[in-house]
C-alpha positions in Angstrom: -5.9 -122.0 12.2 -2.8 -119.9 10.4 -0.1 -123.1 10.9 -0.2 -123.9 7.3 -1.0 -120.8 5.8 2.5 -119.6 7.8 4.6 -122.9 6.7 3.6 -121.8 3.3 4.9 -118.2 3.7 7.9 -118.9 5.9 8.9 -122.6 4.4 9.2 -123.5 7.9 7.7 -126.8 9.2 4.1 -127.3 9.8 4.6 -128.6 13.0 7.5 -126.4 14.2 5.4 -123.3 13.4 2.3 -125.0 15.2 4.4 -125.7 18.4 5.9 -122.2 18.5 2.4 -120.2 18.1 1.4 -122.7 21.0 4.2 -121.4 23.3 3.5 -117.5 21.8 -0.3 -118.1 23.1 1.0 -119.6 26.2 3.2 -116.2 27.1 6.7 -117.3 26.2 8.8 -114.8 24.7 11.1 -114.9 21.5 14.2 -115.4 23.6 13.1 -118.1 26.2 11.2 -119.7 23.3 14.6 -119.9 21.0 16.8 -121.0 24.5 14.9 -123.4 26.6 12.3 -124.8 24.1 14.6 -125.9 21.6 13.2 -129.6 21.3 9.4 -128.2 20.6 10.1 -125.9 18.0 13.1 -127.9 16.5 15.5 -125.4 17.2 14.3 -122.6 15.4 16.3 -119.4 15.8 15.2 -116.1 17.1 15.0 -114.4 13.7 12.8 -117.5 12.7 10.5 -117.0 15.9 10.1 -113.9 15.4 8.9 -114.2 11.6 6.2 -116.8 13.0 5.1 -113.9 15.4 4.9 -111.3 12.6 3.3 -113.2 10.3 0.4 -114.2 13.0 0.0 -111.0 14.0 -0.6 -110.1 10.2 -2.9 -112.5 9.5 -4.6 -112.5 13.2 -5.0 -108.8 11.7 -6.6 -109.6 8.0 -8.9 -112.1 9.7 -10.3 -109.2 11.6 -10.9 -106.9 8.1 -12.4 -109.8 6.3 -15.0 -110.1 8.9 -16.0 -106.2 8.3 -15.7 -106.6 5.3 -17.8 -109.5 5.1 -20.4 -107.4 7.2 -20.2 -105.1 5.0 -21.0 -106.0 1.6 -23.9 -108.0 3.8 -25.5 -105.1 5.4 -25.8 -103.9 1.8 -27.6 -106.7 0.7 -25.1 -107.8 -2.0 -23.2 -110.8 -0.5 -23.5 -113.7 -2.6 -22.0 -117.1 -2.0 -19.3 -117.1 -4.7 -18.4 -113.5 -2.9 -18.1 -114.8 0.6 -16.1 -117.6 -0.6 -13.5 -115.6 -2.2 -13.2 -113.6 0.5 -12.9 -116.3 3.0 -10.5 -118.5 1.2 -8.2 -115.2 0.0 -5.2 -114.5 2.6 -4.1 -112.1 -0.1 -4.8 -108.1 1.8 -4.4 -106.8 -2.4 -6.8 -109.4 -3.5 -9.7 -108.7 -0.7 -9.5 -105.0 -0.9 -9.6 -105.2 -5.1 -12.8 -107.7 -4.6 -14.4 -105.2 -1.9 -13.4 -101.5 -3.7 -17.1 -101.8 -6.2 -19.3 -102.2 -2.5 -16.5 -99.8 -0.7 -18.9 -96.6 0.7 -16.8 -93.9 -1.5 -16.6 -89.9 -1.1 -19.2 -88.0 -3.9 -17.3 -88.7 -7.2 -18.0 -87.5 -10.6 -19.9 -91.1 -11.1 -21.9 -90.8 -8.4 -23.3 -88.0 -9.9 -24.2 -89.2 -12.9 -26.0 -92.0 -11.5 -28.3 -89.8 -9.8 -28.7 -88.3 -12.6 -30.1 -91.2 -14.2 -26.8 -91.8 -16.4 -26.2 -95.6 -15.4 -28.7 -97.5 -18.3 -26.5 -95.1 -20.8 -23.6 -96.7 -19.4 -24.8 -100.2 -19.4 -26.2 -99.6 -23.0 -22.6 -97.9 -24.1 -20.9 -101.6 -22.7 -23.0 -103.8 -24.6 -22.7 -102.6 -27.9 -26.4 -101.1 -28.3 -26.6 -98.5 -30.6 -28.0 -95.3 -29.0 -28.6 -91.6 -30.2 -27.5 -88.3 -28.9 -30.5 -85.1 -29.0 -31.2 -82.3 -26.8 -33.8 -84.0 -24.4 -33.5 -88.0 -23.1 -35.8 -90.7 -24.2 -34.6 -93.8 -22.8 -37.1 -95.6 -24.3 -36.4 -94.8 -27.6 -32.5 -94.6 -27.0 -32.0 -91.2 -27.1 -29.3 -89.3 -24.7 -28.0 -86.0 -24.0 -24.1 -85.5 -24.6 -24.5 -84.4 -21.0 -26.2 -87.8 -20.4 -22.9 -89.5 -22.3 -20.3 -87.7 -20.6 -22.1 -88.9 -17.5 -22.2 -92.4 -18.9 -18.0 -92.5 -19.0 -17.3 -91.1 -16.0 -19.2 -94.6 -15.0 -17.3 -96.5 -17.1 -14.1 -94.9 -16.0 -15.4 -95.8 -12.6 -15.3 -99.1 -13.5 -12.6 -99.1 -15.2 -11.0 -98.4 -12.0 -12.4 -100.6 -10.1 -12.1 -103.5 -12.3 -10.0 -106.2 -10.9 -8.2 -107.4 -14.1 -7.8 -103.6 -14.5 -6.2 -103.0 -11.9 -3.9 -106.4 -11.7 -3.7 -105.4 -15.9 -1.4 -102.5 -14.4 -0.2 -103.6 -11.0 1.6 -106.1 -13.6 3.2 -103.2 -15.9 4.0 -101.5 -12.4 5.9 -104.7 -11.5 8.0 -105.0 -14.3 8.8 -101.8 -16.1 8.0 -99.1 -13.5 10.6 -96.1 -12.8 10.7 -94.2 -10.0 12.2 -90.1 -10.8 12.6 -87.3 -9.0 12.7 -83.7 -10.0 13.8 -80.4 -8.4 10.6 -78.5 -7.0 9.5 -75.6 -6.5 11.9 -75.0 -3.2 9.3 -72.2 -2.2 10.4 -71.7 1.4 12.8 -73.8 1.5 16.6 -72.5 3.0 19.4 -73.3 0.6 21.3 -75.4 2.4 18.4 -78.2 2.6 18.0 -77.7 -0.7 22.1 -78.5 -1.7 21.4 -81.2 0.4 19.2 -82.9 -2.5 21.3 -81.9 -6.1 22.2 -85.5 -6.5 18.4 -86.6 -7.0 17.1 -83.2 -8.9 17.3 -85.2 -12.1 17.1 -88.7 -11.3 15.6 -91.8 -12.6 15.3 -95.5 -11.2 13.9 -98.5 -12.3 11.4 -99.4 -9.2 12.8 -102.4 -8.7 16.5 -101.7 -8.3 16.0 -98.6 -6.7 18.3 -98.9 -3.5 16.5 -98.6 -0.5 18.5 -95.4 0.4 17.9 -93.8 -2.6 14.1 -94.2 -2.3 14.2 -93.2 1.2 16.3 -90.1 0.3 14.0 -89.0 -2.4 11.0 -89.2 -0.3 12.6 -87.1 2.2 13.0 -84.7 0.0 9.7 -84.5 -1.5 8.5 -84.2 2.1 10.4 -81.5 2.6 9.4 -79.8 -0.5 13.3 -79.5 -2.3 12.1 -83.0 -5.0 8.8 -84.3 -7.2 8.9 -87.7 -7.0 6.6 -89.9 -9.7 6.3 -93.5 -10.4 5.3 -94.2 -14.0 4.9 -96.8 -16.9 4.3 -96.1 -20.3 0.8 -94.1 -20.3 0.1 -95.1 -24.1 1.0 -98.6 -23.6 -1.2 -98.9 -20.3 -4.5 -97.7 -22.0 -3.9 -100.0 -24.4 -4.0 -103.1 -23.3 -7.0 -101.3 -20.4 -8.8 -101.0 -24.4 -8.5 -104.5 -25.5 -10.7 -105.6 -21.8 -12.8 -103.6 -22.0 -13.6 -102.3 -25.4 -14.6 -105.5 -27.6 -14.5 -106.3 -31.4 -17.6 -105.3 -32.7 -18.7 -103.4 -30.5 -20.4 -100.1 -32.0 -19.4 -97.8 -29.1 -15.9 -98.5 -28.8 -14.8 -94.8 -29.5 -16.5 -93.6 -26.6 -15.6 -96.6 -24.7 -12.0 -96.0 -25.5 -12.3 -92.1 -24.5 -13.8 -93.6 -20.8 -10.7 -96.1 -20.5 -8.4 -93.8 -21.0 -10.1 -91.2 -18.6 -10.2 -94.3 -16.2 -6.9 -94.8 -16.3 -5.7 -91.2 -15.6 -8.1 -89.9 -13.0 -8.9 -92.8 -11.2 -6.9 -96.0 -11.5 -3.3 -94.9 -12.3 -3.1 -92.6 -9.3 -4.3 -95.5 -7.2 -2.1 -98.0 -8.5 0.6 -95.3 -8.0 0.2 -94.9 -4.4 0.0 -98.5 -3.7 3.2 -99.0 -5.2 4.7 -95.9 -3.5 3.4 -97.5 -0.1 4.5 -100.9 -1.2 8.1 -99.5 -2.5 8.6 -97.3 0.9 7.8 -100.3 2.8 10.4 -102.4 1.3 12.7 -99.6 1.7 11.5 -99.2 5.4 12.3 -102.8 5.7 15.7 -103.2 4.4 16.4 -99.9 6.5 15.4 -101.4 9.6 17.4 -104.4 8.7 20.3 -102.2 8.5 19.3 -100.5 11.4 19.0 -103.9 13.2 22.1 -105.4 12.3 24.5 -102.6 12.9 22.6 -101.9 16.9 23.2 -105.8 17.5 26.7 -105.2 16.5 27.1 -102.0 19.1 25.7 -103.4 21.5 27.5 -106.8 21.4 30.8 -104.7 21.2 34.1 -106.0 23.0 33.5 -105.3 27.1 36.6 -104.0 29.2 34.6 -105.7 32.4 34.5 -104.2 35.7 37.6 -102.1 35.7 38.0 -98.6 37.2 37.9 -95.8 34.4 38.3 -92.5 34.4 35.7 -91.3 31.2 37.0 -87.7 29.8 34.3 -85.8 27.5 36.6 -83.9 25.4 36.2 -80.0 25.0 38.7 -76.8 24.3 35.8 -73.6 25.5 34.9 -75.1 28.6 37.5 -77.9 29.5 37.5 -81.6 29.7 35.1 -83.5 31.9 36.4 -85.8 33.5 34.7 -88.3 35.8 36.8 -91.5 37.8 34.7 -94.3 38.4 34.5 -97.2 40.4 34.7 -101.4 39.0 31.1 -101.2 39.3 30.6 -97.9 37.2 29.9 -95.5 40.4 31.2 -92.2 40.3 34.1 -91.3 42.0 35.0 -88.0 41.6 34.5 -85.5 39.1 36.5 -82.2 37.7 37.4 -80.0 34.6 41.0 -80.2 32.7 42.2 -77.7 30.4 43.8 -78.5 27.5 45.7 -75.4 27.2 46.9 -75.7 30.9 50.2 -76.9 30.5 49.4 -78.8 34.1 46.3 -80.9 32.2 48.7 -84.0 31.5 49.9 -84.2 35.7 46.3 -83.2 36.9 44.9 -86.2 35.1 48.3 -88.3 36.3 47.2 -87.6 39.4 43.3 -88.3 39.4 44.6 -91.8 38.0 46.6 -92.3 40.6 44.9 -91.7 43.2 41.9 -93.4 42.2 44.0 -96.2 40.8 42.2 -96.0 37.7 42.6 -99.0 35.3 41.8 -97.6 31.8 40.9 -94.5 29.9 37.9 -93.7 27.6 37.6 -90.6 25.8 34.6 -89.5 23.8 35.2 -88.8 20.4 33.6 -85.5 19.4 35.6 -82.3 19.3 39.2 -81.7 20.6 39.1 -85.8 21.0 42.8 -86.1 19.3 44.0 -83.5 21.0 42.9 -84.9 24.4 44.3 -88.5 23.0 47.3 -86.8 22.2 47.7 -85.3 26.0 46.8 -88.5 27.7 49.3 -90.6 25.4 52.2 -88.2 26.3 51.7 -88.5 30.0 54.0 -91.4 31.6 52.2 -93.5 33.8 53.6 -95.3 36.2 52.0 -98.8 35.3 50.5 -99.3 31.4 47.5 -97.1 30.8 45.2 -98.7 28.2 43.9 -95.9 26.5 40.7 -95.8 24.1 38.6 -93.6 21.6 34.7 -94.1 22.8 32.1 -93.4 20.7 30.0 -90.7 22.3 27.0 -90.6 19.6 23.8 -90.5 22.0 25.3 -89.5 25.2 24.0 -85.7 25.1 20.5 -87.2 24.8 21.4 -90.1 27.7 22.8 -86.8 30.1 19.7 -85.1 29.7 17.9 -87.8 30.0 15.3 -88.6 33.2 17.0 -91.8 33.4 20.4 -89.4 33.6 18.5 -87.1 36.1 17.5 -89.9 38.5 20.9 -92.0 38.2 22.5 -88.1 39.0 20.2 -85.6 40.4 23.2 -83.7 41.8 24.9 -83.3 39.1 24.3 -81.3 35.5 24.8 -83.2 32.1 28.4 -82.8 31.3 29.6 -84.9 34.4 26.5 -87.3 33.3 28.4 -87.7 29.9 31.0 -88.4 30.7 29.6 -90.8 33.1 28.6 -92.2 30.1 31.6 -92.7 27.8 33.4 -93.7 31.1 30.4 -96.9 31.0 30.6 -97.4 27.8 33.8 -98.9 27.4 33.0 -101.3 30.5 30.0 -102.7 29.2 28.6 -100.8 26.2 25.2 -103.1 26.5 24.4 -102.0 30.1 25.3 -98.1 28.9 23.7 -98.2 25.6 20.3 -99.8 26.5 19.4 -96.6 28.7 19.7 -94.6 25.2 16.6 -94.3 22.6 18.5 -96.9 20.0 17.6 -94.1 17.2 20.2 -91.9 18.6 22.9 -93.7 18.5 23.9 -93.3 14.9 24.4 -96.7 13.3 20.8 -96.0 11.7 19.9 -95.0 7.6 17.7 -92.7 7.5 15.8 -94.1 10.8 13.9 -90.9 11.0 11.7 -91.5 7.8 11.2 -95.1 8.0 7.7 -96.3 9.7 8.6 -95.7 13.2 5.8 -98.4 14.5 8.4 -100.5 12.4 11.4 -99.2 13.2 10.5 -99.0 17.6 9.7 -102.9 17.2 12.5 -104.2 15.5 15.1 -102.2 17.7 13.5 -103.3 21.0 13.3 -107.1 19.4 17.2 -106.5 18.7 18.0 -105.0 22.2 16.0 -107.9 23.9 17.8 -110.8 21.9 21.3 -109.0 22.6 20.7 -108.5 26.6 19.4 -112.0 27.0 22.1 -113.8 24.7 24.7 -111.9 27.0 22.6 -112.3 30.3 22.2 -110.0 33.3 24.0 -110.1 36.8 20.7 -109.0 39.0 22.5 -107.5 42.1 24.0 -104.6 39.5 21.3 -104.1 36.6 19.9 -100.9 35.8 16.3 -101.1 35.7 16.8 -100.1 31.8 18.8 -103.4 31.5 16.2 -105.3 33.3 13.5 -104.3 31.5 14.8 -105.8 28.3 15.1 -109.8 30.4 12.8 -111.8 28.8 9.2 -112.2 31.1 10.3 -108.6 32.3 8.6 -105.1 31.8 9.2 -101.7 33.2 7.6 -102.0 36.2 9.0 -105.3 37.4 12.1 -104.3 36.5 11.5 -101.1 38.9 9.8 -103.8 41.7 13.6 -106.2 41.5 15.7 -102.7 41.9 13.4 -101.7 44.7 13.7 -104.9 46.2 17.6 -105.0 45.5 17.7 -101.7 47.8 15.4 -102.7 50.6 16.8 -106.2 51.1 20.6 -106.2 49.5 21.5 -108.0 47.6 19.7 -111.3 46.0 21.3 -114.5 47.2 19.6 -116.7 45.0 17.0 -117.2 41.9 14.5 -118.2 43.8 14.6 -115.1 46.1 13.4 -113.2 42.8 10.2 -115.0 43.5 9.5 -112.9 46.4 9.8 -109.3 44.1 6.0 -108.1 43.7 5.1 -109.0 40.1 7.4 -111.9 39.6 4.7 -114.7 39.2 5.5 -118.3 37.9 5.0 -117.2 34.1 7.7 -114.2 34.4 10.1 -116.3 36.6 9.9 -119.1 34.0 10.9 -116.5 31.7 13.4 -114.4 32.9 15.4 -116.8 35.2 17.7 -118.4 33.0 19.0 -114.6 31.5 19.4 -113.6 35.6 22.6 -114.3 36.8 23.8 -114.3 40.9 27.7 -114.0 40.8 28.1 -114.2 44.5 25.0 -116.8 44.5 26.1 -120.2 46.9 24.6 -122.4 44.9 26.4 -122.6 41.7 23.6 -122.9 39.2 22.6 -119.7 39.8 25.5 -118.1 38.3 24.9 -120.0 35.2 22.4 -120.2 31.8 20.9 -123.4 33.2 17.3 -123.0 33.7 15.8 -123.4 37.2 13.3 -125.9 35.6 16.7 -128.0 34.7 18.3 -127.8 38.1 17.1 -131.2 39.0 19.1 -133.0 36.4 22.2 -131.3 36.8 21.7 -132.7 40.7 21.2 -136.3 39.3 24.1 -136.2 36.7 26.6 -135.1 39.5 25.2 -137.6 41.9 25.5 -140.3 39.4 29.1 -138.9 38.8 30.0 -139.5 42.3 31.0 -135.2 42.7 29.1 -132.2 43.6 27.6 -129.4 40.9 30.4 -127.4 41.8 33.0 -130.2 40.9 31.4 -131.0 37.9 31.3 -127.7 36.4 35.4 -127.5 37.6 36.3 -131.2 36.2 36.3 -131.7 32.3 37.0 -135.4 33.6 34.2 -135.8 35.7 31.8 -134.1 32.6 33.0 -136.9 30.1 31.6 -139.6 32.6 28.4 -138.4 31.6 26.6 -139.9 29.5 23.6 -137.6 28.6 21.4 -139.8 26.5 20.4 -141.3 30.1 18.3 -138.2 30.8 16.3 -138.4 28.2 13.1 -137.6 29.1 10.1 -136.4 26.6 7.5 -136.2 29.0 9.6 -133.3 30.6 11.3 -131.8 27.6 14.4 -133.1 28.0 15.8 -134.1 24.4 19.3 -133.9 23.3 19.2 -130.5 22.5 18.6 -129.6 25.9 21.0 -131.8 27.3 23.5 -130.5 25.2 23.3 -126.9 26.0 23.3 -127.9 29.8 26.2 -129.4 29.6 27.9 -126.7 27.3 26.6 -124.3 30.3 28.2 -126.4 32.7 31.7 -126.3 30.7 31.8 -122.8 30.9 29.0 -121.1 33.2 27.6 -117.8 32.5 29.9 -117.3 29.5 30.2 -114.1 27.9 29.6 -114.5 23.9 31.4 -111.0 23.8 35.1 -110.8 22.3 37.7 -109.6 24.4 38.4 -105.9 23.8 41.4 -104.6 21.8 43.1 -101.5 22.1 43.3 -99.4 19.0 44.8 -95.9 17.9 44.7 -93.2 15.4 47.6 -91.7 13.7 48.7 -89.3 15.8 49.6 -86.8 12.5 46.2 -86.5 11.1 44.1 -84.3 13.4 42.0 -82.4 10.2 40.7 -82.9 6.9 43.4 -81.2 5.4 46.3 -83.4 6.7 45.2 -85.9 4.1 46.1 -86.9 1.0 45.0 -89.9 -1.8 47.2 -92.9 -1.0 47.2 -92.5 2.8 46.9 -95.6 5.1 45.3 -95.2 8.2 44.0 -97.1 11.4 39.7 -97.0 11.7 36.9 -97.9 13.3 33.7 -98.6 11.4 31.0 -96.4 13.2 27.8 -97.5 10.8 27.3 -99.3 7.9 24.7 -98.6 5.1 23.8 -100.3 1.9 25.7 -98.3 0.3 29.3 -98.7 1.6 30.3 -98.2 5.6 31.5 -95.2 7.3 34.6 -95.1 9.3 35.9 -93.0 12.0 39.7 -92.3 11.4 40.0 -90.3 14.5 38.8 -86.5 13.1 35.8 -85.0 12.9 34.3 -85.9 9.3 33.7 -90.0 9.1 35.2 -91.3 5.6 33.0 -93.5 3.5 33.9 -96.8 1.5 31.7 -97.3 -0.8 29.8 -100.3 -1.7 31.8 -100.9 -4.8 35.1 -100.8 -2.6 34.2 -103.5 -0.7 35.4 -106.7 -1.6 32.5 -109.4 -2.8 32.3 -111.7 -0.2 33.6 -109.2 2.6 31.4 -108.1 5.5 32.5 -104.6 7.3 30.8 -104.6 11.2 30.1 -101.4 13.5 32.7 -101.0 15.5 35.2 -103.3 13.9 38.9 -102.0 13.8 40.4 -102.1 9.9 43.3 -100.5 7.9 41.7 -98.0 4.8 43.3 -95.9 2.4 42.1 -92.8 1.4 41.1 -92.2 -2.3 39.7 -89.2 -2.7 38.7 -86.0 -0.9 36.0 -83.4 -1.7 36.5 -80.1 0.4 33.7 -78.4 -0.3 31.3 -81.0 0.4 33.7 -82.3 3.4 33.4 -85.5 2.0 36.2 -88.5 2.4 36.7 -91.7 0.1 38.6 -95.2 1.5 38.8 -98.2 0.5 39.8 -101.2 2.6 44.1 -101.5 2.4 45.0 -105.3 1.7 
């Protein structure tokens, strides 16, 4: 029904957006969809898929208010043919509600008034040009009105006016093109000073609507919400009445004056406040949107950050009052032992030696919130017997993870400061598995997350988390049930049943032993098997990408290669004997994409599409604001990015920002990227740092 309507919107195929809705309505998820069903949709993308699924949903959506408001206008008795039609054959949401605002039931308004009053012949008499008298006492029949009986006659008209559909489109145009958006200070009544300082850059400011960045808006919205800012959006009033005069008042007609007075009445009361809000709701939206996209891109790039692997770590949670925390833990991210260093304890350096050594710890994460140089600095000075690689962990998040009821049931023994630094320990093994147990809004690569439509925002972050956890896959004999729940075909509470059934039985042996978890029924299985791994697994499929539902052609291209699965995955030699164009088969799927993958997957199995981890430091000399100066080149690490410029950790407590303008055109800046900046300016009082990128 909504295939071309969607090709239209999307410029996508016809047929590829057919074929995808077809697997949606079948139960297939974005991920399978984009992995294993590349030959029906023509290998559309995820971002693609998911832009079909939105835009279905939306018009799935509109469908639904056409039919009440088809019912609507018929239970009134006013539903003509031409009307029906234009509502059926609009997909347009301002269109239909323009066409259904005259039958709309509306609150008591000054022109609902006046009609009972017997004011709407004036009104129809005032339109047409008739001439008509004023006196003390009505006679309609021989054209004599009340001024009362006029004044009620233009609050009609501005009602009209109002609801006029070339009206309104009359100044939706003007609002396209020349609208401004300004803010002003408020009244501040209430309001502490230090929210209010927070908003001098927009107590005089003014933007053209449509280059107003998305921050800005979203900034100035804030602070009308909290009372600091006014914020209007406005196009020239006298212009706008104007050319609202020449529709509705005509040459020649006798009545214009008073025609001219209701216009402008119109436009003031009734349809410039509308038109105002729609364009605030359509601007914030935008905003919203290119927030979220923000938002999106910089938690894909978190969570896709550089692994360690399974290595044993000891995780320190930095702190002078009450000590370091420090927590050793195992390959597998079980805690070892816990304990509190410090820092003015001249001992801190051999008691952490020691914990390392007798733990035979592997590498070193430390969280980088207060006292985190000065615990770098401690750990670099001590001399380990065998290289130590030490590295700065971003910690953003892990106060809400430790007292967490994910935290509390992981540890129920112990309090949140050995959970955080649980935490920073896990994140630097695999910051995916850590990260996913954390509402994605606290994690701080976000702008201005908080006032963005959080329907909006909750959707595209679990989208994101999904697509990352099933491009990187999950071994299933050491997933949290947080990390399964994000596998495609997988929800909380088979996520729960596969952990339960992990602990009862051991460990799972093979794919098809999933089959036996309560829950996991042939749709879910078909989902989620090809993202479940089985490192130990004997059969060697299982500890690949290849799909269970593929498994039989992998058998038939090693037969026909003379080796077994295992030898064809080992021998390069025995994979260029193939020739894959032999297992073609469209009654089962199997195209040459398909092929293709499988035998990428067979290349290298279960690859990781993760870069390798690099160890990075600060300077060792800069442990405070002040210890800067202009012209200084440090070491970062890019901690969010905005569209406005990118912050960047540079190992003390205050972030510095590059601006937009400092960033080279052509140049993208990732979270969590390492890069060389110079510092170019620093504002004390507002704590406030300016880089730029050193070539």
């Amino acid at each position: 029904m909504f295939e071309k309507l969607i090709s239209t919107i999307t410029g996508i195929a016809e047929r590829q957006v057919a074929e995808t809705i077809a697997l949606l309505g079948d139960g297939c998820t974005i991920p399978f969809i984009a992995r294993y069903r590349k030959e029906a949709t023509g290998r559309l993308d995820e971002v693609q898929i998911s832009e079909i699924a939105h835009q279905l949903e939306r018009l799935q959506t509109l469908a639904k208010r056409k039919d009440f408001i088809l019912d609507s206008i018929e239970k009134q008795g006013k539903l003509t043919d031409e009307l029906k039609k234009r509502i059926e054959e609009s997909w347009n949401e301002t269109e239909i509600e323009d066409i259904y605002l005259p039958y709309k039931q509306k609150r008591r308004t000054k022109a609902t008034v006046a009609r009972e009053k017997g004011c709407e012949p004036l009104a129809k008499l005032i339109m047409s040009g008739s001439r008509y008298t004023l006196g003390y006492e009505r006679n309609a029949q021989r054209g004599v009105w009340t001024e009362e009986d006029e004044q009620g006659a233009k609050d009609i008209i501005a009602e009209w006016v109002s609801e006029h559909e070339g009206a309104r489109n009359t100044i939706r145009g003007m609002y396209r093109r020349v609208a401004w958006i300004e803010s002003k200070k408020g009244s501040c009544k209430d309001v502490p000073d230090e929210i209010v300082m927070k908003y001098r850059d927009y107590f005089d400011k003014r933007f053209s609507l449509n280059r107003c960045p998305s921050h800005a808006l979203l900034a100035m919205r804030r602070g009308e919400a909290e009372k600091v800012l006014r914020v209007q959006i406005l196009i020239e009033e006298e212009e706008a009445v104007m050319k609202l005069g020449n529709i509705f008042a005509r040459p020649g007609n006798n009545n214009n004056h008073v025609i001219k007075e209701a216009v402008e009445d119109g436009y003031k009361r009734l349809l410039q406040p509308s038109i105002e809000t729609e364009f605030a709701a359509s601007s914030k939206q935008k905003a919203d949107e290119e927030a979220v996209r923000v938002f999106q891109t910089n938690l894909r790039q978190l969570l896709l950050a550089s692994p360690l692997g399974q290595k044993r770590v000891m995780g320190i949670d930095p702190g002078f009052r009450t000590g370091c925390k420090i927590v050793c833990l195992d390959a597998q991210g079980q805690l070892l032992h816990h304990d509190v260093v410090n820092l003015r304890n001249i001992t801190a350096g051999e008691r952490v030696e020691e914990l390392c050594n007798r733990y035979k710890m592997e590498a070193i994460a430390i969280g980088n919130g207060t006292a985190s140089r000065e615990t770098e600095a401690m750990v670099r000075d001590i001399r380990f017997k065998e290289k130590m690689p030490v590295f700065v962990v971003s910690e953003s998040g892990a106060s809400i993870y430790s007292a967490s009821e994910v935290a509390r049931e992981e540890f129920p023994d112990y309090d949140v400061t050995v959970r955080g630094a649980v935490s920073i320990g896990r994140r630097l093994m695999d910051p995916l598995a850590e990260l996913v147990k954390i509402d994605p809004k606290s994690i701080g690569v976000g702008q201005y997350q908080h006032d963005v439509d959080q329907t909006m925002l909750k959707r595209a972050l679990d989208e994101t988390v999904m697509s990352c956890v099933n491009s990187v896959g999950v071994e299933v004999n050491n997933a949290s049930k947080q990390l399964l729940t994000y596998v495609a075909g997988i929800g909380p509470k088979l996520a729960e049943n596969i952990v339960k059934y992990r602990d009862e039985n051991g460990a799972f042996e093979s794919r098809a032993q999933l089959k036996k978890v309560p829950l996991m029924g042939p749709k879910a299985f078909e989902q989620s098997a090809g993202f479940l791994r089985i490192r130990e697994a004997s059969y060697p499929l299982d500890r690949s990408a290849v799909h269970p539902e593929r498994y039989a052609v992998v058998e038939k291209m090693a037969k026909d290669a003379g080796v077994t699965i295992e030898g064809l995955m080992a021998s390069a030699d025995a994979r260029k004997k193939i020739n894959i164009r032999k297992y073609l088969n469209s009654e089962q799927g199997l195209g040459m994409e398909t092929l293709t993958d499988i035998m990428q997957e067979l290349e290298k199995p279960g690859r990781d599409p993760r870069t390798q981890i690099e160890e990075w430091s600060f300077d060792p000399n800069i442990k405070q604001i002040g210890d800067l100066y202009d012209g200084l080149v440090l070491n970062g690490i890019v901690t969010n990015v905005t569209n406005f410029g990118a912050f960047v950790d540079i190992g003390i407590h205050t972030n510095g920002l590059i601006h937009i303008s400092k960033i080279p055109r052509g140049k993208t800046l990732a979270v969590d990227q390492k890069i060389v900046v110079k510092v170019i300016g620093i504002d004390y009082e507002r704590n406030r740092i300016s880089l730029t990128i050193d070539n």
